[in-house]
Each structure stands twice: as C-alpha cells, then as structure tokens.
N, C-alpha and C positions, 0 to 999 in steps of 0.2 A: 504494500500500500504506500502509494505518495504521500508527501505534505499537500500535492494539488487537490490529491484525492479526498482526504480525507476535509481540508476544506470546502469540498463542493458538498460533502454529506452534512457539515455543519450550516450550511448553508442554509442549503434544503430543508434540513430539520428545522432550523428555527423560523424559514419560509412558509413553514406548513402549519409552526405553531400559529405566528401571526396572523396568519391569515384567517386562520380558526375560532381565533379572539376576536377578529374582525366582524367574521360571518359567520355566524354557527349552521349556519348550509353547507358548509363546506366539509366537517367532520361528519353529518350526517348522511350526505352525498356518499360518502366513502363508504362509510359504515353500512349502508344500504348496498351500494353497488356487491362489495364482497359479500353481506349476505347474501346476496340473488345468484351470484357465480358459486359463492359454496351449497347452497342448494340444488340449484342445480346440478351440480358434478353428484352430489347426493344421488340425485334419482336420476342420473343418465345409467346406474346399471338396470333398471326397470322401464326403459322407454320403449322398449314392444319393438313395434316394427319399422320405428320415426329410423330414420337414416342418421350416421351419426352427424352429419354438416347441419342439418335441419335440427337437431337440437342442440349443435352449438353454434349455430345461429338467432334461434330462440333465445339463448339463455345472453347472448352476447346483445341483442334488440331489446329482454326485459331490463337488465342491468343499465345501459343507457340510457333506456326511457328512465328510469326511475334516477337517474343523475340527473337528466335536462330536466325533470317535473321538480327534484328537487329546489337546482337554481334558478328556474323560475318565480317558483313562488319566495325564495330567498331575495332576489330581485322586488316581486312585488312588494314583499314588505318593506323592502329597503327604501322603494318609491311612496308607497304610503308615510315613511317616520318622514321623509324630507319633506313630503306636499303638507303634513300636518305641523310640522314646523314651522314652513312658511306662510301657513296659514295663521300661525299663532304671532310672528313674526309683523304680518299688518294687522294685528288686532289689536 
C-alpha cells in the first residue's frame, strides 16, 4: 500500500462521512441499495426457470430504483426546508 493510496481511502472515508451529515439520503441510499442486492443473491438459488441475466438484471433495476427514489425525495425535502425558509425569510 502507498502513502497515495492510503490517502485516497482517507479521503473517501471522510467524503462519505460528510456527506452523510449533510444528507441523511445518502446513508440510507446505501443501506437500501445493499439490502436489495443481498437479497436478492439470497433467492437467486430459488428463481425457477428466470435465466440467470434476467434476475441479475432485476435485482440490478430494483437496487437503482430504490437509490434514484431515495435521492429524490432526499432532494425534495431538501427543496421544501429552502422554499420554507425563504418563505419565513419575507415574513
């Protein structure tokens, strides 16, 4: 392991803290994501006659959705405290 290397992990790591103090969609994002891929790997020895690419397709589609649904509504709240802000702002 380099000095370069091991700076980019400290990096990262405290990149991911911040960000997570920032936006709490963002550790949730995550959290979800890997639940849906470890469940799924769960029941890919039960998936019948699905082809293995169509269920790790599936599982790669639910995983994403449930990140972009996450930072969405992470987003909208985030639009909501600013609009009520500025709404408090001219009052």
């Amino acid at each position: 392991e380099t000095a370069e290397a091991g700076w980019n992990l400290r990096y990262h790591g405290s990149k991911l803290i911040r960000k997570a103090r920032e936006a709490s969609f963002v550790p949730t994002g995550m959290a979800g994501f890997a639940t849906i891929v470890a469940y799924r790997l769960y029941k890919l020895k039960s998936r019948g006659n699905t082809k293995m690419s169509v269920h790790l397709i599936h599982m790669c589609m639910a995983a994403q959705g449930f990140v972009v649904g996450t930072m969405t509504l992470g987003m909208g709240d985030s639009i909501v405290i600013k609009v009520s802000e500025h709404i408090k702002k001219k009052i």
